[in-house]
C-alpha positions as CSV (number, residue, x, y, z in Angstrom):
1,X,-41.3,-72.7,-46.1
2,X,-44.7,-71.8,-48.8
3,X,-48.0,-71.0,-48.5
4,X,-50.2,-68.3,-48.0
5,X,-49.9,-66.3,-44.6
6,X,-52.2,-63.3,-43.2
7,X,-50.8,-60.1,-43.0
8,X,-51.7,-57.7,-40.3
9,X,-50.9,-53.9,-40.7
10,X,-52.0,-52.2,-37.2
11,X,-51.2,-48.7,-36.7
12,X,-50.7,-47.5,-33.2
13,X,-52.4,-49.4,-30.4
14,X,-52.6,-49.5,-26.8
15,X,-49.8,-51.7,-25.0
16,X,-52.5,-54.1,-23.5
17,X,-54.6,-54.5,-26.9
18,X,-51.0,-55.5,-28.7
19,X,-49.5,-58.0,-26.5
20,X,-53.3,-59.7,-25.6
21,X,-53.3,-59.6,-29.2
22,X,-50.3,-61.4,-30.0
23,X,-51.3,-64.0,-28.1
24,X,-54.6,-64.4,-29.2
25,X,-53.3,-64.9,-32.4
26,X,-51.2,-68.1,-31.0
27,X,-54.0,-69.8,-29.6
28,X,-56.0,-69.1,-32.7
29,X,-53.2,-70.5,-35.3
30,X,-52.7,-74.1,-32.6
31,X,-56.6,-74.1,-32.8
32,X,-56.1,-74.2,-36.7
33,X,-58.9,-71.3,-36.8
34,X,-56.3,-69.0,-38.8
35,X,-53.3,-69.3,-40.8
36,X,-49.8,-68.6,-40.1
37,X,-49.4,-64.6,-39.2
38,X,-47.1,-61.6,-39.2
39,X,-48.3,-58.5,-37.8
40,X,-46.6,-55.3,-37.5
41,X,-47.6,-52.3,-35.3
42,X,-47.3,-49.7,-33.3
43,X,-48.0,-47.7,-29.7
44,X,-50.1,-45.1,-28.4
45,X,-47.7,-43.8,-25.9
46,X,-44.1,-45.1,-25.6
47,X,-44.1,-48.3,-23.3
48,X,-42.1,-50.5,-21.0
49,X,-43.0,-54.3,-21.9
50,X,-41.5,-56.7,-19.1
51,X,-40.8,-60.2,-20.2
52,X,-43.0,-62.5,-18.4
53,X,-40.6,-63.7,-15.3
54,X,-39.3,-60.1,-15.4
55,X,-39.7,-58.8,-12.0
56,X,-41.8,-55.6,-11.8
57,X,-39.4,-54.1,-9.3
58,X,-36.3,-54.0,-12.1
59,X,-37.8,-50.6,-13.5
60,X,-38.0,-47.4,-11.9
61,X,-41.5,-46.4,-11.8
62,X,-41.0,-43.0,-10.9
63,X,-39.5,-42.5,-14.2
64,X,-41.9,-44.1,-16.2
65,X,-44.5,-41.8,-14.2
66,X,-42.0,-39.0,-14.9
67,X,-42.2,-39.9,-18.9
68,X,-45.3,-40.9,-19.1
69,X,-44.5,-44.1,-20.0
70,X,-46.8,-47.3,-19.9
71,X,-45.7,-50.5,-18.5
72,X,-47.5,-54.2,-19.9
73,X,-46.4,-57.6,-19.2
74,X,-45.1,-59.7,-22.4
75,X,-46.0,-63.3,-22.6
76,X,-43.1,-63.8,-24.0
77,X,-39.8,-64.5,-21.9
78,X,-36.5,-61.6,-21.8
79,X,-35.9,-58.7,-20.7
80,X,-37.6,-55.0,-20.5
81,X,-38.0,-53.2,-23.8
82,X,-38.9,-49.5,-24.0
83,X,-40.8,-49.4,-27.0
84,X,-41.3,-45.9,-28.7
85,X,-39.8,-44.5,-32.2
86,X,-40.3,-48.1,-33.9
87,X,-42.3,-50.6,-35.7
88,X,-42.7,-53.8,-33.7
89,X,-43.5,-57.4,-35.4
90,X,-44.9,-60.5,-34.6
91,X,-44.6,-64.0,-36.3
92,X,-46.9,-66.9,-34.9
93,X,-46.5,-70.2,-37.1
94,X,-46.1,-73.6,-35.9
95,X,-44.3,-76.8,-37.1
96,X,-47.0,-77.2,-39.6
97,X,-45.5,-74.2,-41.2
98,X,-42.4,-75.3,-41.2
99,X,-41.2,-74.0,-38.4
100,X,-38.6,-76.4,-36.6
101,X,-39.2,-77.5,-33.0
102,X,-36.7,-75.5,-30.1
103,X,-35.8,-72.7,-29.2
104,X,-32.7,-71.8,-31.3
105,X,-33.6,-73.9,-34.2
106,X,-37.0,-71.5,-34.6
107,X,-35.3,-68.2,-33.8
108,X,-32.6,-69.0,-36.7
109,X,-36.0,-70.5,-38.9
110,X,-37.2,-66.9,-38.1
111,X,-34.3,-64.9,-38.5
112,X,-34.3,-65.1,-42.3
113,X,-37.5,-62.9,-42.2
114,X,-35.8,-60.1,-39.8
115,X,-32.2,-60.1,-41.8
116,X,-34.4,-59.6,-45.2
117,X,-36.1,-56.9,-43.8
118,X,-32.9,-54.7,-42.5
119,X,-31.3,-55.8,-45.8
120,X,-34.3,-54.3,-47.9
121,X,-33.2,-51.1,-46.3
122,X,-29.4,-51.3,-47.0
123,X,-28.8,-52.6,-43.7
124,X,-26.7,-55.9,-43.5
125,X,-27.9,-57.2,-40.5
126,X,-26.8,-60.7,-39.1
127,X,-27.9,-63.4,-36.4
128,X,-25.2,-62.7,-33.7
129,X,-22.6,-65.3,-33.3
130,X,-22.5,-65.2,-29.6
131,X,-23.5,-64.3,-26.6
132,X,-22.0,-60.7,-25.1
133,X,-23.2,-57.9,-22.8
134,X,-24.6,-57.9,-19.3
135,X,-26.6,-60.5,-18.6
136,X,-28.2,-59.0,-15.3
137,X,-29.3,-56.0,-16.9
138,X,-33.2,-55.0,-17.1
139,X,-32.7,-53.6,-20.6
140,X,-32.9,-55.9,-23.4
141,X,-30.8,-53.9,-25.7
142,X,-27.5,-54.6,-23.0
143,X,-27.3,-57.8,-24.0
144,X,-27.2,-59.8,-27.4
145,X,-27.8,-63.8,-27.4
146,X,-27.9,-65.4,-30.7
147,X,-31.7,-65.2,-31.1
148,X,-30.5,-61.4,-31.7
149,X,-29.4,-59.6,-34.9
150,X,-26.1,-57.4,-34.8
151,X,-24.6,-55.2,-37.6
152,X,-21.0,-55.8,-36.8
153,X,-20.8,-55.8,-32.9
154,X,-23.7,-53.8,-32.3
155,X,-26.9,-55.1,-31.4
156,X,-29.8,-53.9,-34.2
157,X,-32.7,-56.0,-32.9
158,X,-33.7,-58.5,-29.7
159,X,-36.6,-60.8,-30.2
160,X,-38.5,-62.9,-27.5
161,X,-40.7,-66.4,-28.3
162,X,-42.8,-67.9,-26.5
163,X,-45.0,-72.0,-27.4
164,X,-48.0,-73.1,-27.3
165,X,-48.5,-76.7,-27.9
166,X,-46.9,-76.9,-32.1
167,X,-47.4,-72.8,-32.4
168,X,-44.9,-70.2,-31.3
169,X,-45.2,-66.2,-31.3
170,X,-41.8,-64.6,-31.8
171,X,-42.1,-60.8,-31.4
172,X,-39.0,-58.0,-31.3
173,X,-38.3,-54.3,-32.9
174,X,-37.5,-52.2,-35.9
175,X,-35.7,-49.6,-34.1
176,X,-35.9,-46.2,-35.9
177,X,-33.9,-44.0,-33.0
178,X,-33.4,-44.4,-29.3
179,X,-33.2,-41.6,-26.1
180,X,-30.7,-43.4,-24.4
181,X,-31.3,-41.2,-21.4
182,X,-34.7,-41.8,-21.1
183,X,-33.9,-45.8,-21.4
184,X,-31.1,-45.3,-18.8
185,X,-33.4,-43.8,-16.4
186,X,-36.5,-46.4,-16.8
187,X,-34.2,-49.0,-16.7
188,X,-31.9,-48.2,-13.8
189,X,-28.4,-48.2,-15.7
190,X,-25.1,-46.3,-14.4
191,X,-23.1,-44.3,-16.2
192,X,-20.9,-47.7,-17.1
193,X,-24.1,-49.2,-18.6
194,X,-25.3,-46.3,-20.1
195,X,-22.1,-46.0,-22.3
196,X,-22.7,-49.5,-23.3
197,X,-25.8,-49.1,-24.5
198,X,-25.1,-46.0,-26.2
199,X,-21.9,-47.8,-28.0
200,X,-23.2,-51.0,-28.5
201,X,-27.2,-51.1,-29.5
202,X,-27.6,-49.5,-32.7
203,X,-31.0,-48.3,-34.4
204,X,-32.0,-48.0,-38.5
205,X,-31.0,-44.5,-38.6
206,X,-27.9,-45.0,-36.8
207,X,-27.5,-48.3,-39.0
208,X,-27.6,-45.7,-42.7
209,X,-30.9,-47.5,-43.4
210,X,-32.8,-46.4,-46.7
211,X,-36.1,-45.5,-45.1
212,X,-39.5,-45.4,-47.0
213,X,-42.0,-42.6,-45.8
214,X,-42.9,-43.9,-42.2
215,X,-46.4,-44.8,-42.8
216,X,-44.8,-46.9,-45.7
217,X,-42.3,-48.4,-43.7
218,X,-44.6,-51.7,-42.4
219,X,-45.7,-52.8,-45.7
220,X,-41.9,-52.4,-46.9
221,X,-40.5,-54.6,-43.8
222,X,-43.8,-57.1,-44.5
223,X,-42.4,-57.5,-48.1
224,X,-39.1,-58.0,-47.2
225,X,-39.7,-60.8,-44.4
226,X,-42.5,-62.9,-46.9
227,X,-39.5,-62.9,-49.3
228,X,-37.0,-64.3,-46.2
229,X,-39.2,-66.6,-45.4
230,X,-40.4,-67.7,-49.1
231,X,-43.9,-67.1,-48.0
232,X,-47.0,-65.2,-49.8
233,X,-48.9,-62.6,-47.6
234,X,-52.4,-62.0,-48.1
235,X,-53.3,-58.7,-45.7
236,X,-56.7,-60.2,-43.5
237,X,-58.0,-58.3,-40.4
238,X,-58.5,-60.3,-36.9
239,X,-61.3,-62.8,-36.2
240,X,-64.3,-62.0,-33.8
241,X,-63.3,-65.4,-31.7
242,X,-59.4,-63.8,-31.6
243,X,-61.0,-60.2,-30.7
244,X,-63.0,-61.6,-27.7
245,X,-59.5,-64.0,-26.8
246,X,-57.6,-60.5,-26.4
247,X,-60.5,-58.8,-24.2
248,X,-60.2,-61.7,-21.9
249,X,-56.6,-61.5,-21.5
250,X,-56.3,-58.1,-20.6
251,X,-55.5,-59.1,-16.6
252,X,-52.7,-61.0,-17.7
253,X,-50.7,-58.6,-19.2
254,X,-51.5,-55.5,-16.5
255,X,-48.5,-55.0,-14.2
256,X,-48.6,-53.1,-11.0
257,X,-45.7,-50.9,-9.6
258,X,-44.8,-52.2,-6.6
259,X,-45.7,-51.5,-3.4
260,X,-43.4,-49.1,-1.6
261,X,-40.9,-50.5,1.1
């Protein structure tokens, strides 16, 4: 894969602005009105994103509340994620990229940009081999499928993908450091589950990672995937038409708590 992608660099953003954004990219890139894009960022406030089938009920609101967490809906598919000390990406490309068609063929396509970015800092990250974990758990980080990457048995990052037409947004996490009890809590885990996830997800720090200043940290991970993918990144801001595409999908990424029983 060559060319010339757009890079954007977002500091922190509100949870609805990010994932309206994300997809306001795809439909821009399968209109052909932009080219190929990663974009790295971060949150306001830590927050709960729901994959799109994810029912709302799977989290306990009362914690979130309690935390003052936000909760958005994804577009993409998966489980819940409780984003907070981390730098989260998004790739959108399509098969005129180079991107292969299907599911797993993609997420391996993709993969070479998230394994050169934990390896440019010391961390020797791999796509998992397998699938292991709990299946039925809310949490992302439980289970590991082999869209995910693992250092050893431990699960470093989870990434979820959505298409559109020729065009797919893949988007996951960098994870700098995790409060397990606070992800326990929002995501309803016993004490069994909590001593998975404490044993088996693993974050950069836990990982030895070499870590740059953090307000170098994106540009270091952006270098490191345009290498993985043998791409060249020109940094570009958004475009008005993909600005007003994100305002409009605001509604579908709101979730409400449920009602009470």
């Amino acid at each position: 894969m060559t060319g010339s992608w757009r890079l954007l660099l977002h500091g922190p953003r509100d949870p609805w602005w990010n994932m309206a954004v994300d997809r306001a990219i795809q439909l821009a890139r399968e209109s052909n009105a932009v080219p190929p894009t990663i974009r790295l960022y971060g949150w306001t406030r830590p927050t709960v994103s729901l994959g799109k089938f994810q029912d709302a009920g799977s989290i306990d609101w009362e914690a979130c509340s309690r935390y003052g967490l936000d909760v958005v809906r994804r577009f993409t598919g998966g489980r819940g994620v409780l984003h907070a000390d981390e730098v989260t990406y998004s790739i959108v490309a399509g098969l005129a990229d180079g991107v292969p068609a299907g599911t797993s063929a993609s997420y391996r396509h993709l993969s070479a940009a998230l394994v050169a970015a934990y390896r440019g800092l010391g961390v020797d990250a791999t796509l998992t081999d397998r699938h292991r974990g709990s299946p039925d758990s809310a949490a992302c980080y439980l289970h590991a499928t082999r869209a995910d990457l693992s250092l050893g048995e431990s699960k470093l990052s989870g990434s979820a993908q959505t298409w559109v037409g020729s065009t797919v947004l893949q988007h996951g996490s960098f994870t700098l450091r995790r409060d397990t009890a606070r992800e326990a809590e929002v995501f309803r885990l016993d004490d069994e589950a909590r001593c998975a996830l404490e044993t088996t997800a693993i974050t950069l720090e836990q990982a030895g990672a070499t870590l740059p200043p953090v307000d170098r940290l994106p540009a270091v991970l952006a270098q490191s995937m345009a290498e993985g993918l043998a791409v060249h990144l020109q940094h570009g801001e958004l475009t008005a038409d993909e600005l007003e595409t994100a305002d409009a999908l605001y509604a579908d990424v709101q979730v409400e708590a449920p009602a009470a029983s």
